[in-house]
Chimera marker file (.cmm) of the C-alpha trace (Angstrom):
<marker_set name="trace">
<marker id="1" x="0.000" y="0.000" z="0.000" r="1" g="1" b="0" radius="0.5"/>
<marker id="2" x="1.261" y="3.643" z="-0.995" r="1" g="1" b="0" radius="0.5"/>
<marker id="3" x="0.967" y="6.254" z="1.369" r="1" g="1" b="0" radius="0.5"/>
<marker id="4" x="0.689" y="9.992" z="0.337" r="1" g="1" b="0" radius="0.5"/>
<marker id="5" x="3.686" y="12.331" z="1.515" r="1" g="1" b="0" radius="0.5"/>
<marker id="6" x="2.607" y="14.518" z="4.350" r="1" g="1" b="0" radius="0.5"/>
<marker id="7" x="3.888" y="18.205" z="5.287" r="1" g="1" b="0" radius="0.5"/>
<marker id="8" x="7.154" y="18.328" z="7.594" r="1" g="1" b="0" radius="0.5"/>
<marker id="9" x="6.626" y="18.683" z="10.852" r="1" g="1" b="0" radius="0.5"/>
<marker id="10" x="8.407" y="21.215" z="12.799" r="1" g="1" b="0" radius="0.5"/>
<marker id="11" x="8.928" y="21.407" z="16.754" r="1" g="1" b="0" radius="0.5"/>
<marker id="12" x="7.351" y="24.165" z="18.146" r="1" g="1" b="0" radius="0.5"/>
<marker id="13" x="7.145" y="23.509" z="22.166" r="1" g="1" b="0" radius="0.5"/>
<marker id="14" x="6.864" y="27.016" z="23.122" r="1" g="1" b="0" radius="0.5"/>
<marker id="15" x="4.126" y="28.252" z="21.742" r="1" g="1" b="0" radius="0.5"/>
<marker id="16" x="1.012" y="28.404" z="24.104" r="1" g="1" b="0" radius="0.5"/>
<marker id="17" x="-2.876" y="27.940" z="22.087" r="1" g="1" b="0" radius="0.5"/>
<marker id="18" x="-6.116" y="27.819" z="23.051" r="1" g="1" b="0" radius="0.5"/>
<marker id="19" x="-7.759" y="24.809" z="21.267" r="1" g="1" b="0" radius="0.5"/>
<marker id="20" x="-11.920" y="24.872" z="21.531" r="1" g="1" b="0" radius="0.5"/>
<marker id="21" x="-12.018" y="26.128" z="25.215" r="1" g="1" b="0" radius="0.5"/>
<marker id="22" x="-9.413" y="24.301" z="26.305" r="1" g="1" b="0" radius="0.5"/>
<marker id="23" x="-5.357" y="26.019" z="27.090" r="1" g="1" b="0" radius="0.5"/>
<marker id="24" x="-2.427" y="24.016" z="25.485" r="1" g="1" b="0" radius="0.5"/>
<marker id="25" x="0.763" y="23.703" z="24.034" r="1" g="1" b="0" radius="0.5"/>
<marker id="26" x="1.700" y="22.762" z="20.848" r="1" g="1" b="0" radius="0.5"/>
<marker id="27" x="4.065" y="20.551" z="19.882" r="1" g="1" b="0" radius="0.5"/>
<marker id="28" x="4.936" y="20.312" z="16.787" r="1" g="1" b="0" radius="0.5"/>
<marker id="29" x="3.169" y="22.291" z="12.968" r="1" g="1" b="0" radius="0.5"/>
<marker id="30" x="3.339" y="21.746" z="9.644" r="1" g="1" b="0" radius="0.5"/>
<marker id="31" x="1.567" y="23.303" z="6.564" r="1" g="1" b="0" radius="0.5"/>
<marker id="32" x="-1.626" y="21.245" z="6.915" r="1" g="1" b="0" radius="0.5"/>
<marker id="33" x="-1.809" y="20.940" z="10.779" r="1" g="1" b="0" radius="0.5"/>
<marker id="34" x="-0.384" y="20.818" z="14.393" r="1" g="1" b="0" radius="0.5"/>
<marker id="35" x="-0.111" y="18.566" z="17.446" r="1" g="1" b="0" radius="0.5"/>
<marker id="36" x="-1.796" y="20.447" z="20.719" r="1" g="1" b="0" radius="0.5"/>
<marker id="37" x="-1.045" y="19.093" z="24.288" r="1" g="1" b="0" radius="0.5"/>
<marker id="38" x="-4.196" y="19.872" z="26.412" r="1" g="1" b="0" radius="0.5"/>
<marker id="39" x="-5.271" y="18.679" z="29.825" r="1" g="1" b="0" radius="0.5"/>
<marker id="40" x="-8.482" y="17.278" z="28.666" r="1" g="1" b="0" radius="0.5"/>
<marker id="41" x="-9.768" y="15.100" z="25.384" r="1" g="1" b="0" radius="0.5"/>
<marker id="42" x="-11.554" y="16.440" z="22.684" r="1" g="1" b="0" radius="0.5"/>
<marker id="43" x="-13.865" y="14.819" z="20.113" r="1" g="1" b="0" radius="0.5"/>
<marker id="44" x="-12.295" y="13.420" z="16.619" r="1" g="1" b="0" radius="0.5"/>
<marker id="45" x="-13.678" y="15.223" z="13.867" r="1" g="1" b="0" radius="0.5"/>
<marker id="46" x="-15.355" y="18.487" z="16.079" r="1" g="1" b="0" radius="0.5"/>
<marker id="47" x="-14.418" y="21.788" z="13.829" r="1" g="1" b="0" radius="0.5"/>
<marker id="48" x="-13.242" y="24.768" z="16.185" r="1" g="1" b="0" radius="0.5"/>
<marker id="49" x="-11.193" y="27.552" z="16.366" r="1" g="1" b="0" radius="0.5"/>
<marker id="50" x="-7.110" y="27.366" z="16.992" r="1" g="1" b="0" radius="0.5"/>
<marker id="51" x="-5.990" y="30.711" z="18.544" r="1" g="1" b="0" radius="0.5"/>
<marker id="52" x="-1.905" y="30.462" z="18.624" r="1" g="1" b="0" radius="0.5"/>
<marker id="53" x="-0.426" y="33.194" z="21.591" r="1" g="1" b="0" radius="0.5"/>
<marker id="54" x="2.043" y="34.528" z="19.448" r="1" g="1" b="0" radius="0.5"/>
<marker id="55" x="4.342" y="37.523" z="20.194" r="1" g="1" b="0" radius="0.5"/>
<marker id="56" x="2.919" y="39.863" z="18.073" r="1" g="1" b="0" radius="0.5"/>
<marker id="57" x="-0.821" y="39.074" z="19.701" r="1" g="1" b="0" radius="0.5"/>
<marker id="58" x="-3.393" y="36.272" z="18.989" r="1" g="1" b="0" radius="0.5"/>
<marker id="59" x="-3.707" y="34.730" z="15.893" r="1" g="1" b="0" radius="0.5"/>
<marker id="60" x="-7.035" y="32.453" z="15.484" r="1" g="1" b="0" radius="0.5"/>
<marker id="61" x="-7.388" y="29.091" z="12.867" r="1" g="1" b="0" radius="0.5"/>
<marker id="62" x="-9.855" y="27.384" z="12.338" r="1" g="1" b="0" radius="0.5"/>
<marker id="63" x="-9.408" y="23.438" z="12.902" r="1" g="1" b="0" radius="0.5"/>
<marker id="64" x="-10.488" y="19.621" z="12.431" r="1" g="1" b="0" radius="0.5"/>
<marker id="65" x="-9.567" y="17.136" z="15.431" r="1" g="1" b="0" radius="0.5"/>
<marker id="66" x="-8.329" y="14.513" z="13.624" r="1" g="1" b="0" radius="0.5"/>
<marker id="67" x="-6.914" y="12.235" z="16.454" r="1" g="1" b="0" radius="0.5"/>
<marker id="68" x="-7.220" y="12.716" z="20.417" r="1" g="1" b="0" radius="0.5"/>
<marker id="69" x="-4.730" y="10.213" z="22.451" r="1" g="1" b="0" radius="0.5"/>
<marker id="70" x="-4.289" y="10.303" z="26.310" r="1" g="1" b="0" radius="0.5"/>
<marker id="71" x="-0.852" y="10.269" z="27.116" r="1" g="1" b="0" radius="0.5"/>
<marker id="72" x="-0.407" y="9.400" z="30.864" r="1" g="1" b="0" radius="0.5"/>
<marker id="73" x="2.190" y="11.105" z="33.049" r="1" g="1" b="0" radius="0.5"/>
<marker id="74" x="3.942" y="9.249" z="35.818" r="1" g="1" b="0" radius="0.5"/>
<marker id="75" x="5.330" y="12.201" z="38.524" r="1" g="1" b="0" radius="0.5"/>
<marker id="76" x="8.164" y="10.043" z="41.233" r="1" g="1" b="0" radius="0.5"/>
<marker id="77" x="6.200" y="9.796" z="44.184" r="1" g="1" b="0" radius="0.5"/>
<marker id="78" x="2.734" y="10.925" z="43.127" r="1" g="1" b="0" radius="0.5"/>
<marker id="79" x="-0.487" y="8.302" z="43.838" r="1" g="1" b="0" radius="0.5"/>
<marker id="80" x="-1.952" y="9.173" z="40.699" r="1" g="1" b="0" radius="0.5"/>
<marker id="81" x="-0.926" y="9.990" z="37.172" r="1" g="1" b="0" radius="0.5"/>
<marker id="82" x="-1.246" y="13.594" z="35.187" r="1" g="1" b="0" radius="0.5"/>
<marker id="83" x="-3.422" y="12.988" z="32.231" r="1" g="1" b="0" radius="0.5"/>
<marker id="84" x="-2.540" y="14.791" z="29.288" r="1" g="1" b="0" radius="0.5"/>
<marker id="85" x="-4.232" y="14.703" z="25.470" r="1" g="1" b="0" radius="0.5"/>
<marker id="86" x="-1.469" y="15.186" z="22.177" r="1" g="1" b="0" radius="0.5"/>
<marker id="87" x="-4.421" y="16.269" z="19.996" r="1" g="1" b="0" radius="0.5"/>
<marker id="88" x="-3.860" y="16.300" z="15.960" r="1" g="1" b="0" radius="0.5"/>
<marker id="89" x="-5.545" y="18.754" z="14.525" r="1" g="1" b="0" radius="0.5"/>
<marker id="90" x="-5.720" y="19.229" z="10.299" r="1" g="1" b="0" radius="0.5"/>
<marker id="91" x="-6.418" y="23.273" z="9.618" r="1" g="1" b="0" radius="0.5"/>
<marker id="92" x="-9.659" y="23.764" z="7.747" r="1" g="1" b="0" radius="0.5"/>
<marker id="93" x="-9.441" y="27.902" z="7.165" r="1" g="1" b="0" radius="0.5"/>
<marker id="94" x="-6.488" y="29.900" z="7.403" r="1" g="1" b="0" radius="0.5"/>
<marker id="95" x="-6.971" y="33.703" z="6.796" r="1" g="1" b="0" radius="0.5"/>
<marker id="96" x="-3.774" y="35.244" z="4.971" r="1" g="1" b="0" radius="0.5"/>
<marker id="97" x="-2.270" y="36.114" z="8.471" r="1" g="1" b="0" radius="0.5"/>
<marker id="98" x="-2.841" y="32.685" z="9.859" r="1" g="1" b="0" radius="0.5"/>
<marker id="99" x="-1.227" y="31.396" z="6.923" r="1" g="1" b="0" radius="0.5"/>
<marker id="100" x="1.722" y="33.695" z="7.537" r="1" g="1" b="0" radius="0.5"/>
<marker id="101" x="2.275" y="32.962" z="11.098" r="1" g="1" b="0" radius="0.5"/>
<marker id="102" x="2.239" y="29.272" z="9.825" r="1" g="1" b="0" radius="0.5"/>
<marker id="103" x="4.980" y="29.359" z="7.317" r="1" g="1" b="0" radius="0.5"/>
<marker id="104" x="6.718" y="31.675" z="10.015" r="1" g="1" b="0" radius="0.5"/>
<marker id="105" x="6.609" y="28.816" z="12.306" r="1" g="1" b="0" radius="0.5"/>
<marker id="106" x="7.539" y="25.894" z="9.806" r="1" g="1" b="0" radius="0.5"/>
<marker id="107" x="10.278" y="28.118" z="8.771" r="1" g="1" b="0" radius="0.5"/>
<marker id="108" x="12.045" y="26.039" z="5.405" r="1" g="1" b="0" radius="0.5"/>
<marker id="109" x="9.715" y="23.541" z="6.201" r="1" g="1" b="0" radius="0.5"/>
<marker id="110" x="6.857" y="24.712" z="5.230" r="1" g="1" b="0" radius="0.5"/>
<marker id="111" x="6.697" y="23.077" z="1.434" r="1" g="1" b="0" radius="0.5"/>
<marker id="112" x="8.454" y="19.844" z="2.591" r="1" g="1" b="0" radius="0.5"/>
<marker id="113" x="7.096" y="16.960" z="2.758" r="1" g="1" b="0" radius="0.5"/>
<marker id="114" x="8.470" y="13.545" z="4.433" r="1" g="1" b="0" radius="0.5"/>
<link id1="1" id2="2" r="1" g="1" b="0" radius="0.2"/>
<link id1="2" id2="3" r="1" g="1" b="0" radius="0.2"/>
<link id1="3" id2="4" r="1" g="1" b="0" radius="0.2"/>
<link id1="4" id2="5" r="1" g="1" b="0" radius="0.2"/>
<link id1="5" id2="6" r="1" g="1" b="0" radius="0.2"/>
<link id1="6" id2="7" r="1" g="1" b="0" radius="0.2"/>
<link id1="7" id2="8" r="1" g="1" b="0" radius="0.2"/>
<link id1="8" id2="9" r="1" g="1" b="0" radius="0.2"/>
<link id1="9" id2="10" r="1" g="1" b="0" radius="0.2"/>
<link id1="10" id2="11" r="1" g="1" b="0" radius="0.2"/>
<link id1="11" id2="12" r="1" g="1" b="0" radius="0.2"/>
<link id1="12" id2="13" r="1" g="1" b="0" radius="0.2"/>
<link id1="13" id2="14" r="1" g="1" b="0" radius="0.2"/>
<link id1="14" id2="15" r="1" g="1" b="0" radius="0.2"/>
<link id1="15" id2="16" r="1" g="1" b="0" radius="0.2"/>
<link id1="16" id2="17" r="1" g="1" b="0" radius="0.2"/>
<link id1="17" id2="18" r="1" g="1" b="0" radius="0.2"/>
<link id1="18" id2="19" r="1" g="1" b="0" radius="0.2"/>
<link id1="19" id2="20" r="1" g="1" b="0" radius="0.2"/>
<link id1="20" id2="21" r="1" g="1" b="0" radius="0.2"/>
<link id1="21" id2="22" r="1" g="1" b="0" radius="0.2"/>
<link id1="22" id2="23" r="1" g="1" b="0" radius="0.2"/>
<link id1="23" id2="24" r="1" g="1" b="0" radius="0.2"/>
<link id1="24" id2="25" r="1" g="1" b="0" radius="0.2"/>
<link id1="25" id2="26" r="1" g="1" b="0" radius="0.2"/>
<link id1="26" id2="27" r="1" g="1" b="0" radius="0.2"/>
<link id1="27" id2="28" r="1" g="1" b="0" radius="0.2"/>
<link id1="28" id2="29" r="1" g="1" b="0" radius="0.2"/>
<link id1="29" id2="30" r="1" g="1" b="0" radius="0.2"/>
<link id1="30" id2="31" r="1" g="1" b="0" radius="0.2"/>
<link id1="31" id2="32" r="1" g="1" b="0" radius="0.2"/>
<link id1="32" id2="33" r="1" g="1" b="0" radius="0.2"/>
<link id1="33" id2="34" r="1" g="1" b="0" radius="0.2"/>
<link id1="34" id2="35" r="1" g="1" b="0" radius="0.2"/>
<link id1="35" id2="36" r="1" g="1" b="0" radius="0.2"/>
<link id1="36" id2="37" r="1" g="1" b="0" radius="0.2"/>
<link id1="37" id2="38" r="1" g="1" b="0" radius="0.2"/>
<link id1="38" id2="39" r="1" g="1" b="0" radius="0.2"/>
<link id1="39" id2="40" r="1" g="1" b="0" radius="0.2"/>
<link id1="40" id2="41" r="1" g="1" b="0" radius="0.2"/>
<link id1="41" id2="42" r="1" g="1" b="0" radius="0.2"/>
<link id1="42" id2="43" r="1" g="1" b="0" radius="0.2"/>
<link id1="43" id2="44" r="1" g="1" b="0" radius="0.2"/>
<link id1="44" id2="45" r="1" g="1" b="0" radius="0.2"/>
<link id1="45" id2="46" r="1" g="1" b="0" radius="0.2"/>
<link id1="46" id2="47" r="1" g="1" b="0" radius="0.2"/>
<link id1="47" id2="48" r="1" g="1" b="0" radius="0.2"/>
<link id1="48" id2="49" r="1" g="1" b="0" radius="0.2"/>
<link id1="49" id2="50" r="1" g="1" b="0" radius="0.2"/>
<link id1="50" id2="51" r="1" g="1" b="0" radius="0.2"/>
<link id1="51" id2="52" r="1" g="1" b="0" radius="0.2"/>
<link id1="52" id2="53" r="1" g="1" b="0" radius="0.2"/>
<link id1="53" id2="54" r="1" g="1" b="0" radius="0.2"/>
<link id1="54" id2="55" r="1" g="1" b="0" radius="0.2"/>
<link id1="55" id2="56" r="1" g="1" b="0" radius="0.2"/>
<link id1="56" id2="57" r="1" g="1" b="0" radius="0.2"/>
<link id1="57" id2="58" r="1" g="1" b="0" radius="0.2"/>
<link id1="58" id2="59" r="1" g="1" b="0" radius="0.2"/>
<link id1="59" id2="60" r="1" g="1" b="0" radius="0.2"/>
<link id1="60" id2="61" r="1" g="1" b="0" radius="0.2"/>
<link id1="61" id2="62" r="1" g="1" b="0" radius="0.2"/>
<link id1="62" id2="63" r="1" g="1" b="0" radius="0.2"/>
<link id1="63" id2="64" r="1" g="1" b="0" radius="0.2"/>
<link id1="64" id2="65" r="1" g="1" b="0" radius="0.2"/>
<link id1="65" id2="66" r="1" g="1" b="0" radius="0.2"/>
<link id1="66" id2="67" r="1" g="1" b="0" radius="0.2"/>
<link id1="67" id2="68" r="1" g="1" b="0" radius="0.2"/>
<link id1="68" id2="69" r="1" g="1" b="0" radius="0.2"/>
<link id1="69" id2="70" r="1" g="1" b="0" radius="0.2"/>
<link id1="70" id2="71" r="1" g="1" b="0" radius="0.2"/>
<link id1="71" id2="72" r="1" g="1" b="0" radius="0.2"/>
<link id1="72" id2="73" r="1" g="1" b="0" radius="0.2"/>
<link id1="73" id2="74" r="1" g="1" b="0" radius="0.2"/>
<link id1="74" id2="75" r="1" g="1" b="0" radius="0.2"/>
<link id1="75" id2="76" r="1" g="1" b="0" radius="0.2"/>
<link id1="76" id2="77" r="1" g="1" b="0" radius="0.2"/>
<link id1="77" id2="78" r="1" g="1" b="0" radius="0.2"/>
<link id1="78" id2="79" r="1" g="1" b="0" radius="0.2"/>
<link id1="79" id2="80" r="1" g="1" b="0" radius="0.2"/>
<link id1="80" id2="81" r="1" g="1" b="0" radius="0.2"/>
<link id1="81" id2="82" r="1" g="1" b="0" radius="0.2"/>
<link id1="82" id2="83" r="1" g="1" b="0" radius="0.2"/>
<link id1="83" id2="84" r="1" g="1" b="0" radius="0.2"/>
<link id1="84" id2="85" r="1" g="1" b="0" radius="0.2"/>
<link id1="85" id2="86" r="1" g="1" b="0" radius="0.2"/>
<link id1="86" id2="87" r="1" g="1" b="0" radius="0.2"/>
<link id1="87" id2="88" r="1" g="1" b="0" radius="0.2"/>
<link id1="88" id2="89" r="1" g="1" b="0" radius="0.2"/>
<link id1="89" id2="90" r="1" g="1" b="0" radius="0.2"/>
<link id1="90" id2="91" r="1" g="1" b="0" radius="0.2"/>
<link id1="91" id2="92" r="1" g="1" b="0" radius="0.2"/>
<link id1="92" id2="93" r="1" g="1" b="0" radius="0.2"/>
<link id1="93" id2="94" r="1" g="1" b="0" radius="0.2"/>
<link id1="94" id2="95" r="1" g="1" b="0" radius="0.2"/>
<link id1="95" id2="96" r="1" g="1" b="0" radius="0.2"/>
<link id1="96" id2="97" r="1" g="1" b="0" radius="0.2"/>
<link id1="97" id2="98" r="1" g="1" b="0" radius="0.2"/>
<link id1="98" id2="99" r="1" g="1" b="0" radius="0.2"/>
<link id1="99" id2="100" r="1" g="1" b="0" radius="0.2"/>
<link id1="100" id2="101" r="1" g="1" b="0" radius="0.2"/>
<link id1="101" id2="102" r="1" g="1" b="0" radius="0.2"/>
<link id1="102" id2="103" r="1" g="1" b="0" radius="0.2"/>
<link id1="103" id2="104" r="1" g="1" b="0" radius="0.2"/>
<link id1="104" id2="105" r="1" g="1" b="0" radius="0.2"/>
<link id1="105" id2="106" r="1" g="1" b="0" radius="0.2"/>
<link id1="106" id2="107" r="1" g="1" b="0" radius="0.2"/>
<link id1="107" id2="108" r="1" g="1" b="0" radius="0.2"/>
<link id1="108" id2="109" r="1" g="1" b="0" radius="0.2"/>
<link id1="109" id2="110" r="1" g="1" b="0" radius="0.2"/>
<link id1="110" id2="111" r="1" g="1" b="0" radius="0.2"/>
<link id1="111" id2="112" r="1" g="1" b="0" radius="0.2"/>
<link id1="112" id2="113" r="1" g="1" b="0" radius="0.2"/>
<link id1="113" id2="114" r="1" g="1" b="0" radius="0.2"/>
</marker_set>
């Protein structure tokens, strides 16, 4: 089976978003999406808005959840575990400043694909 080329992903762990309602960070962008770490799940294929806390002020996307996964974290000495959610998300609309800030942030890697 052939699989299509996707964008290049980029590492991006210090830029803070608000995904839905819910405060993140994301992890990693590419052309055609980003990875979101969030404290809570959200539901595969819900559209909402992407607002990336960016130096020069907000700038707001409009997403697809593609894929929510709950990635437990152990803590030494803790009874319970942190829950965390990597949340792919595939952007849907991307006004020409959104698309801007994008490239920004995938720097070279914006028309790569791997």
């Amino acid at each position: 089976m052939t699989q299509t080329p996707r964008s290049a992903r980029v590492s991006t762990s210090g830029v803070a978003v608000r995904l839905g309602t819910e405060l993140g960070q994301m992890m990693d962008i590419s052309a055609t999406g980003a990875l979101v770490r969030t404290g809570a799940p959200l539901a595969v294929g819900r559209e909402c808005a992407l607002l990336l806390n960016m130096p020069d002020g907000p700038v707001p996307l409009t997403v697809r959840i593609i894929r929510a996964e709950l990635r437990p974290v152990e803590i030494p000495g803790a009874t319970s575990q942190l829950r965390q959610y990597f949340v792919a998300v595939r952007f849907t609309e991307l006004s020409p400043q959104a698309e801007r800030t994008v490239a920004q942030l995938c720097s070279a890697a914006f028309a790569e694909t791997e």
